[in-house]
N, C-alpha and C positions, 0 to 999 in steps of 0.2 A: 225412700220407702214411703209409701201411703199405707193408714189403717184406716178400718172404718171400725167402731165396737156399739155394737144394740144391746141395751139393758132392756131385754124383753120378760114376758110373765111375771111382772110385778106382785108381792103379795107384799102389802105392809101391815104391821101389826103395830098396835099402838098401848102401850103401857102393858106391857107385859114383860116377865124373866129381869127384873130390874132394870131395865130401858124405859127411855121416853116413847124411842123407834125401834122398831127391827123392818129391815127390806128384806125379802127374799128373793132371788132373780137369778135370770141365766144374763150369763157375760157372752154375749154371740159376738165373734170379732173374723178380721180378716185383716190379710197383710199380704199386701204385693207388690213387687216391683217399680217405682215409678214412672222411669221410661220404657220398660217390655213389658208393663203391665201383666208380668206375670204372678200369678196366685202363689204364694208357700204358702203359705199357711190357712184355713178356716177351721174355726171351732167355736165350743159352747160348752161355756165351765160352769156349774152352778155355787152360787157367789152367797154369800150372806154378811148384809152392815146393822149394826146398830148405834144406836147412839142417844144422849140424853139433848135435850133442846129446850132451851129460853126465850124469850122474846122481848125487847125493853122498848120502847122509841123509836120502832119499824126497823131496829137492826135483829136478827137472829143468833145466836150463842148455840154453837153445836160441839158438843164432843163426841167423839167417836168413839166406840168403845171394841168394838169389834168391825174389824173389816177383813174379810177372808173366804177363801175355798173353800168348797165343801167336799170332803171324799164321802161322808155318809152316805151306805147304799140305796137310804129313800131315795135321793135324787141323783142316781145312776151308779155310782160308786165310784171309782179312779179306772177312765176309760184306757187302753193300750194303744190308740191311734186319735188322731185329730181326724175329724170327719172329713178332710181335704188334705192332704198331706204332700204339698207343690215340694218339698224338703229332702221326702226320704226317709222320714225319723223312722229309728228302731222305736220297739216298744221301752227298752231301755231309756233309750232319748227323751222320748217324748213324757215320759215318768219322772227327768229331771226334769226340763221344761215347766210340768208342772209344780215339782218343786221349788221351781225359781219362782215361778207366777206367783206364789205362795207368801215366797220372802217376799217381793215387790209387794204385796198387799198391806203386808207390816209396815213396811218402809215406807206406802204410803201414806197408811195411817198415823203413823209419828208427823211425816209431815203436816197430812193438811190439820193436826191440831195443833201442833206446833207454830207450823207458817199461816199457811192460807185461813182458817178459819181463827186465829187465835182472836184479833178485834172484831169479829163476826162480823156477818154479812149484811150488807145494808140493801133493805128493800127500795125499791123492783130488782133482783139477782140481776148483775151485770157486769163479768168479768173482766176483767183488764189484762191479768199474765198471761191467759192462753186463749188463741182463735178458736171458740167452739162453735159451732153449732146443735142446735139443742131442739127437738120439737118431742112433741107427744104423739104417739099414734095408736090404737088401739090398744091399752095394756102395755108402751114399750116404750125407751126414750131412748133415740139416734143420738150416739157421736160420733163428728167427721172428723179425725185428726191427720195432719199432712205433715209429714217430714222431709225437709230436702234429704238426696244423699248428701 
């Protein structure tokens, strides 16, 4: 399988609701096939992180405090279908689906404060566990992630 995921419409806030950070963003993502390159999935979940941040010695100290979905109907509410749906999903389905996305979000965040960010991050960012690629583009920041089957 191949994904691509765009962290587009960036809104960060900064010292507010007791965070250092808050991001607000849509999770734009796709998932297809990697030899028939065929499409299941595309969609755009709106995502919200926060987290509190240090800085000592050009290493950064982040914790996370919130990483999660948003159902809130400001920014859309909990949609019935994925804007591409290569799958099939019922609206049932795809309402677990985002349930799952949901747990992954927690589970993320346990980790990366646990693992990944716990001896923070030493500047210039530059990851060793996972091939990312990363740029900015108007408002948005591209990741390319590849999985063999």
């Amino acid at each position: 399988m191949k994904a691509r995921i765009i962290f587009k419409d960036l809104n960060v806030i900064f010292g507010k609701f007791d965070s250092d950070i808050i991001v607000e963003y849509s999770a734009s993502f796709a998932v297809w096939e990697l030899k028939s390159e065929k499409m299941l999935i595309l969609d755009e979940i709106p995502m919200i992180t926060s987290m509190n941040m240090k800085m000592e010695d050009d290493v950064v100290y982040l914790d996370v405090l919130k990483h999660m979905v948003v159902t809130d109907s400001k920014y859309g509410g909990v949609k019935n279908a994925p804007t591409m749906n290569g799958m099939n999903l019922t609206a049932a389905e795809y309402r677990e689906f985002l349930s799952s996305v949901s747990f992954l979000q927690n589970f993320l965040k346990k980790w990366m404060n646990a693992v990944y960010l716990k001896n923070g991050l030493v500047m210039p960012y530059n990851p060793k566990e996972l091939y990312t690629s990363v740029a900015f583009k108007e408002q948005s920041m591209h990741i390319l992630l590849e999985v063999e089957d």
